[in-house]
C-alpha positions in Angstrom: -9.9 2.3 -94.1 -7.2 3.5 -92.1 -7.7 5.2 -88.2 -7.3 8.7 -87.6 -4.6 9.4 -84.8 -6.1 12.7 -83.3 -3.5 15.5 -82.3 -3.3 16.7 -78.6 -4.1 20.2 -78.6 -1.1 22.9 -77.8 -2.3 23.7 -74.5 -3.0 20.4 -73.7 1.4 20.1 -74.3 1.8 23.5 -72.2 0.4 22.2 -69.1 2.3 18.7 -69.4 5.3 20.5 -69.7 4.6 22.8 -66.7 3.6 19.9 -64.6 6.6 17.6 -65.5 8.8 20.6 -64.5 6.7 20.8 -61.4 7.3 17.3 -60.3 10.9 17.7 -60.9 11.2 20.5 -58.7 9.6 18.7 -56.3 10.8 15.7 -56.5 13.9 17.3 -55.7 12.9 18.8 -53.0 11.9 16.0 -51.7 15.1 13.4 -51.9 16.8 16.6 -50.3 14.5 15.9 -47.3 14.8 12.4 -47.3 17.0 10.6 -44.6 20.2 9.1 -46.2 19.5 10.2 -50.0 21.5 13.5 -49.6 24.3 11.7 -48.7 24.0 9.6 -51.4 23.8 12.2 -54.1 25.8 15.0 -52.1 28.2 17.1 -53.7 32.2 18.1 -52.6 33.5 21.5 -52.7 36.7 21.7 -54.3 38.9 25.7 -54.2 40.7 25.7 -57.3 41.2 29.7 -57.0 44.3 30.9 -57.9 47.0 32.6 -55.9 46.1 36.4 -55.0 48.0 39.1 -56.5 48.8 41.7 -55.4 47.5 45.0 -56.7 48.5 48.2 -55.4 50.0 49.4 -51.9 49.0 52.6 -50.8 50.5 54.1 -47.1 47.8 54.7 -44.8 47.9 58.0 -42.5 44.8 57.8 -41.1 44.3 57.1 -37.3 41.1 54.9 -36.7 40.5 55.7 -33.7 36.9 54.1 -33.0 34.8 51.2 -34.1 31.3 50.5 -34.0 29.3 47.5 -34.6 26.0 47.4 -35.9 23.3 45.5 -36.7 19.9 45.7 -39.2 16.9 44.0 -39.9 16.0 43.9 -43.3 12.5 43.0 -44.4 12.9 43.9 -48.5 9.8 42.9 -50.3 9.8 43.1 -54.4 5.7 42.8 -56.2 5.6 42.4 -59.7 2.5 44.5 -61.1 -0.4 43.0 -62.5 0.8 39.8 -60.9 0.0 37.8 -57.2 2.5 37.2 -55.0 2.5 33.7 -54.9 3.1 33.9 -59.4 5.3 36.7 -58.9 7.3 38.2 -56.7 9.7 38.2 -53.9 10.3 39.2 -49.6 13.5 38.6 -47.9 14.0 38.6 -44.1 17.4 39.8 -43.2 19.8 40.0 -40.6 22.5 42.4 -41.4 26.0 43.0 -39.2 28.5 44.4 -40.5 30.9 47.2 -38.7 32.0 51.1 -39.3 35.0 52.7 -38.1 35.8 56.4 -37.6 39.3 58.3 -38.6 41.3 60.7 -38.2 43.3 62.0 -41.0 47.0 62.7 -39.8 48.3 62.9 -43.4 46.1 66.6 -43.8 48.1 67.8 -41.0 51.0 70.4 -41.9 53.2 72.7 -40.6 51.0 75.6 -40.2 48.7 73.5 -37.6 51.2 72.6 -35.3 52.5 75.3 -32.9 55.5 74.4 -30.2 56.6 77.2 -27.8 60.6 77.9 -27.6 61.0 75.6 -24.7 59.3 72.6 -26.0 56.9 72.4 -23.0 53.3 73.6 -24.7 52.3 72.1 -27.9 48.6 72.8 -29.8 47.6 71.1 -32.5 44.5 71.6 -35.2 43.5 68.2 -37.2 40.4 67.6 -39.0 37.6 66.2 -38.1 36.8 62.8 -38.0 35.6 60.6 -40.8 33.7 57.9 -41.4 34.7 54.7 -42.9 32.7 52.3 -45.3 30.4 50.0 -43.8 31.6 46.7 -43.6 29.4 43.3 -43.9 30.0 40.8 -41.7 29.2 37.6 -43.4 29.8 35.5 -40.4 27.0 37.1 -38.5 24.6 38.4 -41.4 22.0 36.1 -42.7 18.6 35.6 -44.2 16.1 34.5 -41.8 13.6 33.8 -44.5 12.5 34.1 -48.2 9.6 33.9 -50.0 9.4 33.6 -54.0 6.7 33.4 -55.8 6.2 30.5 -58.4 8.0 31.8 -61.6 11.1 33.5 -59.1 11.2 29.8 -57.9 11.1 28.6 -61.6 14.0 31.3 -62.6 16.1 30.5 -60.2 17.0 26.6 -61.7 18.4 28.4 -65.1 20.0 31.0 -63.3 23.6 31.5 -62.5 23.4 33.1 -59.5 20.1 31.7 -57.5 18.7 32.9 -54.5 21.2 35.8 -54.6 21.4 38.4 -51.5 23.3 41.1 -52.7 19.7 43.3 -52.6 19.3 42.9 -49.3 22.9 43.4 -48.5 23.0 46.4 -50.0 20.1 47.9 -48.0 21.8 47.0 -44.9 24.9 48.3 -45.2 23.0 51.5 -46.5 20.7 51.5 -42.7 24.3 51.0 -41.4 26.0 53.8 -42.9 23.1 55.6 -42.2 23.1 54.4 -38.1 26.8 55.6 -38.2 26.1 58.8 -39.4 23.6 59.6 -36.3 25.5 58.1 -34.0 28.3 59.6 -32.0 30.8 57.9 -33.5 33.1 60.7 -35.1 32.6 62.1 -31.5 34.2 59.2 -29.9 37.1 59.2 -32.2 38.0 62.6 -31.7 37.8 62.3 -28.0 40.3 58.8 -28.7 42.9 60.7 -31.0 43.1 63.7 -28.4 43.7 61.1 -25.7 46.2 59.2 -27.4 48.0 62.4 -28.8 48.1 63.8 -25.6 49.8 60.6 -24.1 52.2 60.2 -26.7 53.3 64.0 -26.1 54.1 64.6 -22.7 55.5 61.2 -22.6 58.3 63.2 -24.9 58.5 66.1 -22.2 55.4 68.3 -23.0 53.5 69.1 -19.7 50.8 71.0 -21.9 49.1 69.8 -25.0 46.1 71.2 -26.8 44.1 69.5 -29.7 41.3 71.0 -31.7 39.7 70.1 -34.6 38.2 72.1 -37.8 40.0 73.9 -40.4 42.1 76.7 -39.5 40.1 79.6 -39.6 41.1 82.2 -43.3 
């Protein structure tokens, strides 16, 4: 008479899988840590980019006359419903930089804004006002001061193509930036800066008065 093999049960299978996935992450984790085996198994970077080409040109006519530098603090924190955060779920500490400059448009300047008496000694001129620029992001000084993932985020991340990917946060901090901009007295600055550097440029030519204003020119 023959022995019966008995079957492991199904779940019995899912938690050996989850746990042999476990120790692989961990075990990972750990020859990262370990003195001398990251050199052993590290990896080189290789740029096998191709040349850049080049897209458009377009002529710029815009004066920037100011620049300012901002920074942000980020602290974006994603909960899945239902779910705890240490199963589910996601907050990223963030240090955002990045930089927003202010313009004046020469190129909206015609020949209706531009008055010159007969002996070329008074000159007034109406531009419009100042503008502000797209934040930029500096990568060089922005950075993630720490993340938190729950267990399946952590999970996700080994089959995805992008893990551990910042471009949430980023895009909140150049939104607080723009928004910093906006409040502060940026345009201000740059107006005073164009009228300055106008003003210099035109009696250098032989104008001994020079008026700038801003605004649209009244109907």
């Amino acid at each position: 008479m023959g022995t019966s093999v008995r079957r492991m049960p199904g779940w019995v299978k899912a938690v050996a899988a989850l746990v042999l996935v476990l120790a692989v992450l961990f075990a990972g984790i750990r020859l990262a840590v370990l003195p001398g085996i990251k050199d052993l198994f590290g990896t080189e970077t290789h740029d096998r980019s191709g040349p850049a080409l080049l897209r458009s040109i377009q002529d710029m006519s815009r004066y920037d006359a100011a620049s300012g530098n901002f920074q942000v603090v980020v602290d974006l924190d994603k909960d899945a419903k239902f779910l705890p955060d240490a199963l589910r779920g996601t907050r990223t500490l963030y240090v955002g930089a990045g930089t927003v400059d202010a313009y004046v448009d020469l190129g909206r300047v015609g020949e209706k804004d531009v008055t010159v008496n007969g002996d070329r000694t008074s000159a007034t001129i109406r531009l419009p006002h100042a503008a502000l620029g797209k934040p930029a992001l500096d990568p060089d000084h922005s950075y993630a001061v720490s993340k938190q993932r729950g267990l399946l985020d952590r999970l996700g991340d080994l089959f995805s193509d992008n893990p551990n990917s910042e471009q949430a946060v980023q895009k909140v901090a150049v939104r607080h930036i723009g928004g910093a901009a906006r409040s502060s007295g940026l345009t201000a600055r740059a107006e005073s800066n164009t009228t300055a550097m106008l003003q210099g440029l035109l009696r250098s030519l032989g104008f001994k008065e020079v008026r700038i204003t801003y605004g649209t020119r009244p109907g």
